[in-house]
N, C-alpha and C positions, 0 to 999 in steps of 0.2 A: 678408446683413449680417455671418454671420461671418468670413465673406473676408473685408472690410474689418478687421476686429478682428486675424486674422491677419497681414494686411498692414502694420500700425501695429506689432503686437509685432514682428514684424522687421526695420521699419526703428529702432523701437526698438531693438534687441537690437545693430544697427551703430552709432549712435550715441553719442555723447558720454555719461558719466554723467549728467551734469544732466538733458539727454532723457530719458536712463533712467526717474532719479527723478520727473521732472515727469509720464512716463507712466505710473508704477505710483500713482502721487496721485491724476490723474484717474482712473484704473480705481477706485482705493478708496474716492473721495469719490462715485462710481457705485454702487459696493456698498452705500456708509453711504446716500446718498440710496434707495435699493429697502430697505434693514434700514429706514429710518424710517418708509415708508410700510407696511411690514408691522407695525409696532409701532403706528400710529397706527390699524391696523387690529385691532390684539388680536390678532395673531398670532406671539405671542412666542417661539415655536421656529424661527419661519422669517427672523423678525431677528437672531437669534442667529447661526444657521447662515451670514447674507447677511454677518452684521457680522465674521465669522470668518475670512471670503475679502479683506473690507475691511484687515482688523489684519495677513494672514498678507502684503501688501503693503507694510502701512505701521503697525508695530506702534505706534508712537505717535501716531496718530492720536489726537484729542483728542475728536471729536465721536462719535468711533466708540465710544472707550471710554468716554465721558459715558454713550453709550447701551446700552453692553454692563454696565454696572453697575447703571444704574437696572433695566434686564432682571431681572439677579441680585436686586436689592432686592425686585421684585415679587414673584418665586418666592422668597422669603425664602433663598436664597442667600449671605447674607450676607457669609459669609467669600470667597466667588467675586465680590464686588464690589468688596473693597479693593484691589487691585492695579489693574481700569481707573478706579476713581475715582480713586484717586490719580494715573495720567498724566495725568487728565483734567483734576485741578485742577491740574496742575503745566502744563500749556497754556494752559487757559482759567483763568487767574489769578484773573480777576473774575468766575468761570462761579458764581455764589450754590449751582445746583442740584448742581453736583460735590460741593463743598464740605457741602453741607445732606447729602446722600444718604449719604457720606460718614461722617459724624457718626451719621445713622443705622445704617447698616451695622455702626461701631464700637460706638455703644453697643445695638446686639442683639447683640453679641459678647461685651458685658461688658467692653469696653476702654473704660471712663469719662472718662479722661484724654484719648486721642484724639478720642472724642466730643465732648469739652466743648472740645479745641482748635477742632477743624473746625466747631464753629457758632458759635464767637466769633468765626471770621474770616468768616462768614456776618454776621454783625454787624456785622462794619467796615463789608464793603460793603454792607449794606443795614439800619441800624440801626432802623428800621422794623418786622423781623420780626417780628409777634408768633408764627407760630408756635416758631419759633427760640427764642423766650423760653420760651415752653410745654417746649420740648424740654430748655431748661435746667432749668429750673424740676422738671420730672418726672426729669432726671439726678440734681438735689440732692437730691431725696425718697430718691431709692433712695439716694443716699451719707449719708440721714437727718441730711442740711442743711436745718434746718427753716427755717434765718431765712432761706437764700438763695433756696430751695424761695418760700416767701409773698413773698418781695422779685420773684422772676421772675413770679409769677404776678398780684401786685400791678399792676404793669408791665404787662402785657397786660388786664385790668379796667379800668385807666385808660386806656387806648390804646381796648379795645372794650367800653362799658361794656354 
């Protein structure tokens, strides 16, 4: 089988850019596909290490970085999560989980403002969230916004009584 893989990078390698490109995409949406099933396996050093080979093909990979952050957020990495969240959301527009993780990440950093930006765009698209609201709700306590703090929490008690 690895003939064949050698054989594709070199007729890669004569071709056209596009070829190029279009083959180091499949290669990395191969690597993100093997990082996700090691991550849906709780094997989070070996989706890192797969998602790594993914990024070092196609650094803005969206779904890669979705998952290279949410990685970081779980080993509380935090600061090592804003940079693929961020490509992540800047891809996947509508991606709620970029955007939410995101929020989190900033506000375990203590960057409130970013936080509270990134789950209010979580709220566009999904105005529904109650935990989103919980997440606001517990930003404004630490900013010792009492009324916004009870109005966010309000909001989810009426939502789940």
């Amino acid at each position: 089988m690895r003939w064949f893989y050698a054989a594709v990078l070199a007729l890669g390698l004569g071709a056209a850019p596009v070829a190029a490109a279009s083959l180091q995409s499949t290669q990395a949406n191969i690597h993100f596909n093997l990082a996700l099933k090691f991550y849906q396996a709780h094997k989070l050093e070996e989706a890192q290490k797969t998602l790594s080979k993914a990024l070092s093909l196609v650094p803005e990979h969206p779904q890669a970085n979705l998952l290279s952050g949410l990685i970081a957020c779980e080993q509380s990495r935090f600061k090592d999560a804003i940079a693929p969240l961020k490509i992540a959301a800047k891809g996947l527009p509508n991606n709620v989980d970029a955007q939410n993780n995101l929020g989190v990440a900033y506000f375990q950093l203590g960057d409130l403002d970013e936080a509270e930006d990134a789950w209010k765009k979580v709220l566009v698209l999904q105005p529904g969230r109650n935990d989103v609201a919980m997440n606001l709700g517990t930003l404004a306590l630490r900013r010792k916004d009492y009324a916004a703090a009870q109005a966010s929490f309000n909001k989810v008690v009426k939502a789940e009584p």
